[in-house]
C-alpha positions in Angstrom: 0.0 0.0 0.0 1.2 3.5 -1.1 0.0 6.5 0.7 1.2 9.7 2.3 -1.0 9.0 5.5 -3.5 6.4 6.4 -5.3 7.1 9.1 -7.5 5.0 11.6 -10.8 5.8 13.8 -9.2 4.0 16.7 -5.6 1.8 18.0 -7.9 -1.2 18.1 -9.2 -0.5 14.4 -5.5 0.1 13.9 -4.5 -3.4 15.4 -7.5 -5.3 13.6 -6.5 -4.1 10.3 -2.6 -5.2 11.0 -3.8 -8.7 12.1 -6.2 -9.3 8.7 -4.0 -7.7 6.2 -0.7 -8.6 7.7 0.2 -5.2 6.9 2.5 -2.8 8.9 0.1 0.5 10.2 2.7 1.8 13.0 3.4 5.0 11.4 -0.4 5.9 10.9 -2.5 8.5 12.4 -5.4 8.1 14.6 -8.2 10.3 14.0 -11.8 9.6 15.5 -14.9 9.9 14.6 -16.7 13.0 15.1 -19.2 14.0 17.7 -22.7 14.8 15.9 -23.4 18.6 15.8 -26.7 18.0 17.9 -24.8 16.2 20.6 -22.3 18.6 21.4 -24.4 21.6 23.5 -26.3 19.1 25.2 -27.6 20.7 28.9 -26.7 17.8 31.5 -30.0 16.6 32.8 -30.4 13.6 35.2 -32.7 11.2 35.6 -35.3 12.3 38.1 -36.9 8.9 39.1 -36.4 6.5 41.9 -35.5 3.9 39.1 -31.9 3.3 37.9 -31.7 3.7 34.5 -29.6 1.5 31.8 -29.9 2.0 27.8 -28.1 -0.2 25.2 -28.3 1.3 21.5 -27.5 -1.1 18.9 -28.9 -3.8 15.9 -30.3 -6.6 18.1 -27.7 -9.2 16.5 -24.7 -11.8 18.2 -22.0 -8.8 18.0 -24.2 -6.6 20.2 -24.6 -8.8 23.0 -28.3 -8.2 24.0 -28.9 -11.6 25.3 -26.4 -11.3 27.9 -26.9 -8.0 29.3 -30.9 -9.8 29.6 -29.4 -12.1 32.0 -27.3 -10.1 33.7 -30.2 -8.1 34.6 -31.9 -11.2 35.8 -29.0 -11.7 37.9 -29.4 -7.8 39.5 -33.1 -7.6 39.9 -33.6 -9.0 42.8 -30.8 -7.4 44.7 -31.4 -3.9 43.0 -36.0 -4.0 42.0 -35.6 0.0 40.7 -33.4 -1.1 38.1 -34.4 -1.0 34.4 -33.2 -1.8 31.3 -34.2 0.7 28.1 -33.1 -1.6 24.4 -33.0 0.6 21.4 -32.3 -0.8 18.3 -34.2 -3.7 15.8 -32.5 -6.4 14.3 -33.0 -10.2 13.8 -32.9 -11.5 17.2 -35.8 -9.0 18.7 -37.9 -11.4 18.7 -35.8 -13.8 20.7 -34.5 -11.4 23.0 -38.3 -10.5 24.0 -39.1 -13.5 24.2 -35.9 -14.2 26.5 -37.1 -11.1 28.7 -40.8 -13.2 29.0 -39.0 -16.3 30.4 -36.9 -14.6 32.9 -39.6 -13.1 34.5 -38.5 -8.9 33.7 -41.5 -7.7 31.8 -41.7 -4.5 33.2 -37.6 -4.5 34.0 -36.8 -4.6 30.0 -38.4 -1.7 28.0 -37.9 -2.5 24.2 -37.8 1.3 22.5 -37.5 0.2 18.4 -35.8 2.3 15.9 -35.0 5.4 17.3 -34.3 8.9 15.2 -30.4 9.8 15.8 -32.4 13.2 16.7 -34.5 11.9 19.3 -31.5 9.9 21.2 -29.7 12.9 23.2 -33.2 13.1 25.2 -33.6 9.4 26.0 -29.9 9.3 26.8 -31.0 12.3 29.2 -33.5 10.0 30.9 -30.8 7.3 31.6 -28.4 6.6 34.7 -25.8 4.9 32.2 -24.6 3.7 28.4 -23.8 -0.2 28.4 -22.1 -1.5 25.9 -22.1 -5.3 25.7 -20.8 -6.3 22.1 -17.9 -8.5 21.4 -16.2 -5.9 19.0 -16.7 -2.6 17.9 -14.0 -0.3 15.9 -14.8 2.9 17.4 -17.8 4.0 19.5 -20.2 6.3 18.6 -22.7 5.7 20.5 -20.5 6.1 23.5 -18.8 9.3 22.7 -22.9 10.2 22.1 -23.6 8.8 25.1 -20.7 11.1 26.7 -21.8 14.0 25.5 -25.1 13.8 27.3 -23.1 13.5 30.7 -23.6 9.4 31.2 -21.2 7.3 32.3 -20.6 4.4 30.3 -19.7 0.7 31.3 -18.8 -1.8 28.3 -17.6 -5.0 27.4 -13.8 -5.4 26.1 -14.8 -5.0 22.6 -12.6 -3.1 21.4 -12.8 0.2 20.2 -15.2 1.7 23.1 -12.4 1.0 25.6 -10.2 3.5 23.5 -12.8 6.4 23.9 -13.8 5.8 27.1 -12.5 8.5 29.1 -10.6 7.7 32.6 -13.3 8.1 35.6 -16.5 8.2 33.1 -16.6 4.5 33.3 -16.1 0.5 34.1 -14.9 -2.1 31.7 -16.2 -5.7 32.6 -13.8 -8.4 32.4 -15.3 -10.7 29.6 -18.6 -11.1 27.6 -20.6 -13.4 29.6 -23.9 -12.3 31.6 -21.5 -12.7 34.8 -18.7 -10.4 33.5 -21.4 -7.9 32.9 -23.2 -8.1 36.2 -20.5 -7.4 38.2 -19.7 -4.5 36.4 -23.6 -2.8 36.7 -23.2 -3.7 40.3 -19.9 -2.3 40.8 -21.4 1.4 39.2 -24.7 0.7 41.1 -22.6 1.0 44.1 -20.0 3.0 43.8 -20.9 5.0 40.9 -17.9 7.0 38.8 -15.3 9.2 39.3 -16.2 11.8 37.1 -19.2 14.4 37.3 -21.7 14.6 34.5 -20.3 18.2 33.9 -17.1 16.8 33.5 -17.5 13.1 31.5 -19.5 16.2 29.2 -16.4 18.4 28.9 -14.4 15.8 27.8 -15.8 14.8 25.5 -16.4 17.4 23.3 -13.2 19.0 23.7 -12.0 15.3 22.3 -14.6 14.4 20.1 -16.3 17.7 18.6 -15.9 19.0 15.5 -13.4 21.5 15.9 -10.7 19.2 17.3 -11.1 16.6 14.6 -11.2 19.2 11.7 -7.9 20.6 13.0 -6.6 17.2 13.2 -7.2 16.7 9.9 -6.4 20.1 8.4 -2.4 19.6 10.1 -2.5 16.3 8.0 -3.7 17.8 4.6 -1.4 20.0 5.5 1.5 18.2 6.0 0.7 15.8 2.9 0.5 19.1 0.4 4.0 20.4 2.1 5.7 16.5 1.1 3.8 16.5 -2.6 5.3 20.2 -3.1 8.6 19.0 -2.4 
């Protein structure tokens, strides 16, 4: 491959792309996705009701994990009755998964949302106590940084790319995939909760993520590949 850059939404994308192309990618540049426009003035607004809050956004496939954040919560519920569970997404095991949610006994705990506008996210993210990610790999992590943006915290699986936005304090990885990796981590932040303030996961994030840090990122490289064609 011949290019003056390459450039990568995340190190773990990086690493992917190394392992299935047997290809070198040490000298590239990491440049991440950008934070939505409509995500980036968000005010910080907290979920107001006795009930502790999760939402997972995603296709309802293998990759996402659905099933075992499902069980996990039928693990919790007991312990923790105020806890809920908000699915947005559809996909090709909804059926499954609702079906799961009818055999476990948490109709009522699991609240299956559908398709979702991107517009219409911020304010159900602004109803929520938490993001959790459960997938097995992701590249980057959108719907994290989104998730950010509103002031949640955000506790994920070890996909991947989410553990390379995460910020430090804004969140808990789990230590595997299963229903009992994730468990322990939702009981860990029921407990104890984060480091970092709302206001501050917030900041972060944009000041990584929004527009004019990644245009600038990009500009210096355009930059710097017009200086090395001139010469």
């Amino acid at each position: 491959m011949s290019a003056d850059e390459f450039l990568v939404v995340s190190p773990f994308l990086r690493k992917s792309i190394e392992s299935s192309l047997d290809v070198d990618l040490t000298h590239s540049q990491v440049v991440p996705n950008v934070l939505a426009s409509h995500f980036s003035d968000l005010p910080i607004v907290r979920n107001s009701s006795e009930r502790c809050c999760f939402i997972n956004i995603g296709s309802m496939n293998e990759n996402k994990g659905q099933a075992s954040l499902i069980e996990a919560f039928s693990i919790l519920e007991k312990d923790y009755p105020n806890i809920v569970l908000v699915i947005v997404g559809k996909g090709e095991l909804e059926k499954s998964l609702k079906e799961k949610v009818g055999l476990l006994g948490l109709d009522g705990k699991v609240e299956f949302k559908g398709q979702v506008s991107n517009q219409d996210i911020p304010e159900l993210l602004q109803s929520c106590d938490a993001l959790v990610v459960a997938s097995r790999y992701e590249t980057f992590g959108v719907v994290a940084i989104e998730a950010m943006a509103a002031g949640l915290p955000v506790l994920t699986t070890p996909c991947g790319g989410v553990e390379s936005v995460l910020i430090e304090g804004a969140g808990l990885i789990a230590d595997g995939y299963e229903s009992k990796h994730i468990a322990r981590s939702l009981r860990l932040f029921i407990e104890k909760g984060v480091e970092l303030s709302a206001q501050e996961i917030q900041s972060h994030v944009v000041d990584l993520y929004g527009a004019d840090n990644v245009i600038n990122q990009l500009v210096n490289i355009y930059k710097k590949c017009c200086r090395a064609d001139i010469r």
